[in-house]
DRENDRENGU-754306 format. One line per 2 residues: their letters; for each residue x, y, z of C-alpha. Coordinates in steps of 0.1 Angstrom, whole numbers, plus 5000, padded with zeros to 4 digits. Layout:
BEGIN
A> X/Y/Z; ...
END
This chain:
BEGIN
XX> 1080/5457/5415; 1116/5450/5405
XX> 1121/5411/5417; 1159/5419/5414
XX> 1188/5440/5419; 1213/5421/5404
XX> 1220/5423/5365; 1208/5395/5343
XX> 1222/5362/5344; 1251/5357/5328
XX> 1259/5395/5324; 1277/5414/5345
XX> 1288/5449/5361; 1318/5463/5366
XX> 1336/5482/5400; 1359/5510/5389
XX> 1387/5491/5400; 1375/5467/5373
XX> 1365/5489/5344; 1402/5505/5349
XX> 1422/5473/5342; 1396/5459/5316
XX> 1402/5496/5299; 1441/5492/5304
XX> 1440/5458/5291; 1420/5472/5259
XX> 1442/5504/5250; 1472/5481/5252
XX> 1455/5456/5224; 1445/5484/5207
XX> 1482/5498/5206; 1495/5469/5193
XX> 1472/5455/5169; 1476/5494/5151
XX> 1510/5495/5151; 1510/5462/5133
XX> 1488/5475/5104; 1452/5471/5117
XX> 1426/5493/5110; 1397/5496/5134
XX> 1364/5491/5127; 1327/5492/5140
XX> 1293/5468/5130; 1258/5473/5145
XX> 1251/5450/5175; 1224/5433/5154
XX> 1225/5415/5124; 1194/5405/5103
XX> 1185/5368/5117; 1185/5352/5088
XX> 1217/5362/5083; 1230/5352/5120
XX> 1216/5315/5105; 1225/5306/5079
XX> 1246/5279/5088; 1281/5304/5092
XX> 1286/5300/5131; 1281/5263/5140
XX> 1267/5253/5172; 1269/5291/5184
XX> 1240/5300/5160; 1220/5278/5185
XX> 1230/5303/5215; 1219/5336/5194
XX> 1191/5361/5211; 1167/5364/5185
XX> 1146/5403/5187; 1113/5399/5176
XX> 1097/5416/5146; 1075/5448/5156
XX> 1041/5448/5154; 1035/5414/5162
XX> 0995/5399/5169; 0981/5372/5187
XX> 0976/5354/5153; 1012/5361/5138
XX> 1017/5340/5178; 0997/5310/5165
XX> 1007/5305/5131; 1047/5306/5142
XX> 1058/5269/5139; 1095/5284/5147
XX> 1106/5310/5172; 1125/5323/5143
XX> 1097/5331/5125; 1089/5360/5147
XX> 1126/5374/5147; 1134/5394/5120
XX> 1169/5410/5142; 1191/5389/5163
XX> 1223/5400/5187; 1253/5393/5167
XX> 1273/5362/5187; 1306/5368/5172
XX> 1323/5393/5153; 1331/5374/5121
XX> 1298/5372/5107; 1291/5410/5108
XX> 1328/5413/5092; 1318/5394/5065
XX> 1285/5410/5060; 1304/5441/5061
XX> 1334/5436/5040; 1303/5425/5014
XX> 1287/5459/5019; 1317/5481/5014
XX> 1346/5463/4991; 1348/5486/4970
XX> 1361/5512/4998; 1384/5493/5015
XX> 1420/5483/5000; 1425/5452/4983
XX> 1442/5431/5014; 1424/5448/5042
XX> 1432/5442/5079; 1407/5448/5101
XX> 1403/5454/5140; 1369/5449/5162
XX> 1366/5454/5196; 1330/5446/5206
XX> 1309/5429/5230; 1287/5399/5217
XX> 1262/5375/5229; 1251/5342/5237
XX> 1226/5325/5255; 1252/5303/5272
XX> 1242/5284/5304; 1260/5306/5328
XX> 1293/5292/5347; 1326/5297/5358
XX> 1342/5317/5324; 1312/5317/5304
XX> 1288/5350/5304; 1258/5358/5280
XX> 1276/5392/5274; 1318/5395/5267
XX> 1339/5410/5248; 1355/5399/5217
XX> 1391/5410/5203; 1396/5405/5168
XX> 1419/5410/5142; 1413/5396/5104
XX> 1429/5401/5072; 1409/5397/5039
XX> 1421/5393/5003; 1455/5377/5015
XX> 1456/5339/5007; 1489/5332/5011
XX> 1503/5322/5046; 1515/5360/5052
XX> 1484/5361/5068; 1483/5334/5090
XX> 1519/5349/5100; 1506/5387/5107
XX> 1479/5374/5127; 1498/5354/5147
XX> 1528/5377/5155; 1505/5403/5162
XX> 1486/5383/5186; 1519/5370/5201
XX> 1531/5410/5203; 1495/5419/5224
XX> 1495/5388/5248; 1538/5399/5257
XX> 1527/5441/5258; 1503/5426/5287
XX> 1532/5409/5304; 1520/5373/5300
XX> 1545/5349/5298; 1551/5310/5292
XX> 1523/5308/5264; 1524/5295/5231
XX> 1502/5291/5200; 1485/5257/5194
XX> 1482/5248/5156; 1465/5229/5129
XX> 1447/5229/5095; 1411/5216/5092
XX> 1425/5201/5064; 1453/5175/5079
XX> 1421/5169/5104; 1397/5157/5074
XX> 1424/5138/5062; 1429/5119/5095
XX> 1392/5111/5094; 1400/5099/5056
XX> 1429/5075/5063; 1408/5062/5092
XX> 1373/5053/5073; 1350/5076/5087
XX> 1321/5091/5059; 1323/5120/5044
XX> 1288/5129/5062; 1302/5121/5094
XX> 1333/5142/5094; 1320/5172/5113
XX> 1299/5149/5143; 1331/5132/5146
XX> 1351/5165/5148; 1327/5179/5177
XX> 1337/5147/5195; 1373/5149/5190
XX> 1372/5188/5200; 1368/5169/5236
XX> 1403/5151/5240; 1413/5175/5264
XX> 1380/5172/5290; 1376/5134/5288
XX> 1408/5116/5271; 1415/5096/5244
XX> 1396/5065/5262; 1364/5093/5263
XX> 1366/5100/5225; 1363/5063/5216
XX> 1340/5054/5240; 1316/5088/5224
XX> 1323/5073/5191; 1311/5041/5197
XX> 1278/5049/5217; 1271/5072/5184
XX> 1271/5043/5161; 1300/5045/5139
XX> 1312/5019/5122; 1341/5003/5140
XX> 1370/5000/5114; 1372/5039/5117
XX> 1371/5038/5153; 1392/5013/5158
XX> 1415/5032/5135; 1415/5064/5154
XX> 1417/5044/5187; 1447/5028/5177
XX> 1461/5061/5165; 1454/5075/5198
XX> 1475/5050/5214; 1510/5056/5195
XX> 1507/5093/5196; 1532/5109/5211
XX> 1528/5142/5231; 1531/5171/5210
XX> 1555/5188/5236; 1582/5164/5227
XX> 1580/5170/5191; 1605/5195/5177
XX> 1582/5218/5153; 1587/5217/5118
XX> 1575/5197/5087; 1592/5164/5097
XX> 1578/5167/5135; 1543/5176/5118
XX> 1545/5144/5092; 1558/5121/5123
XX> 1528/5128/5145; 1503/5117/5116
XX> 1495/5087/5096; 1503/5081/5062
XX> 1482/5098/5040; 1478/5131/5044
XX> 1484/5158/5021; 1523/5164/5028
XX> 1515/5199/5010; 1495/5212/5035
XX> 1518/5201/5064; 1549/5218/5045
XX> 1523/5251/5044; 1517/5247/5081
XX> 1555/5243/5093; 1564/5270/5069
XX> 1541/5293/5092; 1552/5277/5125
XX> 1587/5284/5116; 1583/5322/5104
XX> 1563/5334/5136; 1592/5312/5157
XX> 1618/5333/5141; 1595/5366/5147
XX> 1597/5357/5180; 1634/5350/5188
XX> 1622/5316/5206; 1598/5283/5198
XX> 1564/5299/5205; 1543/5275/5184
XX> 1534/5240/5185; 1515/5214/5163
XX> 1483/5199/5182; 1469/5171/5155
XX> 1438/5170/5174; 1429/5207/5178
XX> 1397/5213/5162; 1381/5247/5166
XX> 1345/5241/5168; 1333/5270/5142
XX> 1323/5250/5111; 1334/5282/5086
XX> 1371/5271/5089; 1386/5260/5060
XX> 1426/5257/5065; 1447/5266/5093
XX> 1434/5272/5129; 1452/5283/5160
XX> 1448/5289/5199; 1467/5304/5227
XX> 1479/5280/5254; 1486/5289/5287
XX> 1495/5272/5316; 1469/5292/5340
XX> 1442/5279/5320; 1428/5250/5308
XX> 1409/5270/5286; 1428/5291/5255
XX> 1433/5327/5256; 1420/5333/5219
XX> 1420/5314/5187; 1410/5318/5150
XX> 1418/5306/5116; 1409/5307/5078
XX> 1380/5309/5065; 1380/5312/5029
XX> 1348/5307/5021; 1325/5328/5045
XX> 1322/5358/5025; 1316/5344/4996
XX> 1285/5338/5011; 1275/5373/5011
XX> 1293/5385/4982; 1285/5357/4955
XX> 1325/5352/4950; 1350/5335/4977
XX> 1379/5359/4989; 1404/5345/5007
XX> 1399/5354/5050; 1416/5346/5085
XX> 1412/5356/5120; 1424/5358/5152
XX> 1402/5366/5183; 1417/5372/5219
XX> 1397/5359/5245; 1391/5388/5265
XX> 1372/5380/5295; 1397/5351/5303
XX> 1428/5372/5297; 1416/5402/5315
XX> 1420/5385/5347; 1456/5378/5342
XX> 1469/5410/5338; 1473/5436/5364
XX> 1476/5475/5363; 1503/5491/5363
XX> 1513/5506/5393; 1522/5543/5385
XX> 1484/5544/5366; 1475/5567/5389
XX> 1502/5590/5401; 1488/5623/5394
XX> 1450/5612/5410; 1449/5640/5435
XX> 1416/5645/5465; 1407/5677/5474
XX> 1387/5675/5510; 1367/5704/5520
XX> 1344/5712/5545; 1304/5728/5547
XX> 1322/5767/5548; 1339/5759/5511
XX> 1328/5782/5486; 1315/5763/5455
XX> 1335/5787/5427; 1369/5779/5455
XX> 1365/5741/5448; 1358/5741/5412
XX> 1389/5770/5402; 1408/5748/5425
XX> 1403/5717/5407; 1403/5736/5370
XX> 1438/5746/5377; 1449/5711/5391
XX> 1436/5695/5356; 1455/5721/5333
XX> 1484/5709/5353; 1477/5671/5342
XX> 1460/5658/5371; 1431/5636/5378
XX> 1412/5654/5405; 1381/5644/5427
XX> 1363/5665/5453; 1350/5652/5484
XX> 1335/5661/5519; 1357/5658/5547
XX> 1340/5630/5568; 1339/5621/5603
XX> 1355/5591/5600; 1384/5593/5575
XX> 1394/5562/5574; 1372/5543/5549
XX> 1375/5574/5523; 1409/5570/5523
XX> 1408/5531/5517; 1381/5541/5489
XX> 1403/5562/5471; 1432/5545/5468
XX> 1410/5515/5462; 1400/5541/5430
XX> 1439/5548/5422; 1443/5584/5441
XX> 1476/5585/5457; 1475/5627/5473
XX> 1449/5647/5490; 1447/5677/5506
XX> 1427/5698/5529; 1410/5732/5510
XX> 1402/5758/5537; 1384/5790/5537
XX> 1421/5807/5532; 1429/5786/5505
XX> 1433/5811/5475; 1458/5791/5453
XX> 1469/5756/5441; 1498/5766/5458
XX> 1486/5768/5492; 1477/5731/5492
XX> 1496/5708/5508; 1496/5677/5499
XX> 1500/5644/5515; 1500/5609/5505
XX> 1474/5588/5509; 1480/5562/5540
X> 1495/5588/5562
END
């Protein structure tokens, strides 16, 4: 007996109302990211397991669904010491590791800087909340075998050109470079080993303040000339709003020390997707982190004010492939976050101006209704047939709930689609 009629935890379905705008929201991210170069592609939703752990997707490897292997006894049961020694197949929880697996598989087909779309859903075994499902849909564009900052640029006025073709505005694009981060954690003391532990903690400015990150820091154990370091660094920062972007802005927000290559490289980018754009669209975050350990040089995010969350975010991550291939080629990425962006875009309101009802009655002949509605769709509408109920009143409110805007009545003397008159829906 089925103890449920809900859908798993964490997953969801989806209202026709719903579908519609996530499907609008889609085609219009789909447009864009084309028109800018993008090529679409498709990966199998599983991934071998070893493969989906081998170290590529940080703390989100910890969240995969493992499959188990067929065939599996009793004894294969007692002898596992690991879980993942009975998986052999795992549900892939990103898209960038089945890229990478499959730019390894077919390099020699694809051109020699190849941009990439995927549009896929992906999951993770995430403790279900407000914004965070087991099952959601990733947006991703990448572009492989560019390793200069054209690609960070592409990416990011792509993106940009998406998130305006929905009709958001007042966001902006959050930057950084892993690299200017391990620096940081170089002038300030911290060991080499520690860097990433340290990271994960900083990646929580936002949620629990500067006061927070310290405080994390020094219930961890770490020594405290680093800690007072970073504290102290903490203090004299100024917000980032206030800075003007560009290489002298970058340089004044941190210490002495860091590479002053790398923060020319990252206002050089800043400044090229801000003249794209017509208008400041980027700024410099010091402290964003991206929690995906495969980043290697510049990572981004899109800020907006409606949430405290970003809208999408990605990165470099030079060295990921090289995994698979047995020789580094140069990557980045940019993912929108669907699932929180969806909800901030509406439909737009002539969608449906040619969704037609045809209401009939129990005397209708069949072959009436269905030449009927033939000749309505050769004429370019979006036709549905239903029985003319008692009460009216509810189908109409489900109709245009569904995007119909007409009906009309078909009778036994109906003989042509221009005997049908038709009415708006409402009156």
């Amino acid at each position: 007996m089925v103890s449920s009629v809900h859908p798993p935890r964490g997953m969801r379905d989806f209202l026709p109302g719903d579908k519609a705008r996530r499907e609008h929201v889609l085609s219009v991210i789909r447009s864009v990211f084309s028109a800018h170069g993008f090529d679409e592609i498709e990966t199998p939703v599983m991934e071998d397991s070893s493969r989906l752990h081998a170290g590529l997707g940080g703390d989100n490897e910890k969240l995969a669904f493992a499959v188990l292997r067929r065939g599996l006894t009793s004894e294969d049961l007692g002898r596992a010491t690991d879980p993942l020694d009975l998986a052999d197949l795992g549900l892939r929880f990103d898209l960038t590791v089945p890229l990478a697996r499959f730019y390894a598989t077919h390099r020699a087909e694809l051109p020699t800087v190849f941009r990439s779309i995927q549009i896929a859903p992906v999951w993770r075994a995430e403790r279900p909340q407000k914004g965070r499902y087991r099952q959601f849909v990733q947006c991703d564009i990448d572009i492989i075998g560019e390793e200069g900052p054209l690609a960070e640029i592409e990416l990011m006025t792509a993106t940009a050109a998406a998130v305006t073709a929905l009709g958001l505005t007042g966001w902006s694009i959050r930057v950084n470079d892993r690299r200017l981060l391990i620096g940081l954690l170089d002038v300030f003391g911290f060991a080499v080993a520690d860097r990433e532990t340290v990271l994960v903690t900083i990646d929580k400015l936002d949620k629990i303040g500067p006061d927070g990150v310290v405080a994390e820091l020094r219930e961890r154990g770490f020594a405290e000339a680093p800690v007072g370091a970073l504290e102290t660094f903490l203090g004299r920062q100024q917000p980032v709003e206030a800075l003007p972007f560009g290489e002298a802005a970058i340089a004044a927000a941190l210490p002495d020390g860091v590479d002053p290559a790398v923060v020319a490289d990252l206002a050089a980018i800043g400044l090229a997707v801000d003249a794209g754009q017509g208008a400041p669209v980027v700024q410099f975050d010091p402290f964003l982190v991206r929690g995906m350990g495969y980043y290697t040089g510049t990572i981004f995010e899109i800020a907006h004010p409606s949430s405290s969350s970003s809208l999408g975010g990605g990165g470099r991550y030079d060295g990921m492939i090289g995994r698979f291939l047995g020789a580094d080629v140069p990557a980045a990425g940019f993912s929108i976050g669907f699932e929180r962006i969806v909800d901030l875009v509406d439909l737009p309101p002539d969608r449906a101006a040619d969704a037609v009802a045809l209401l009939y009655g129990a005397d209708t002949e069949p072959a009436t209704l269905l030449r009927l509605k033939t000749e309505l769709i050769a004429l370019g509408r979006r036709v549905r047939l239903e029985r003319t109920p008692r009460n009216l009143k509810p189908l109409l409110e489900q109709l245009s709930a569904a995007g119909f805007t007409e009906l009309a009545s078909v009778s036994a003397a109906t003989a042509t689609v221009d005997d049908l008159r038709f009415r708006p829906i409402g009156t």
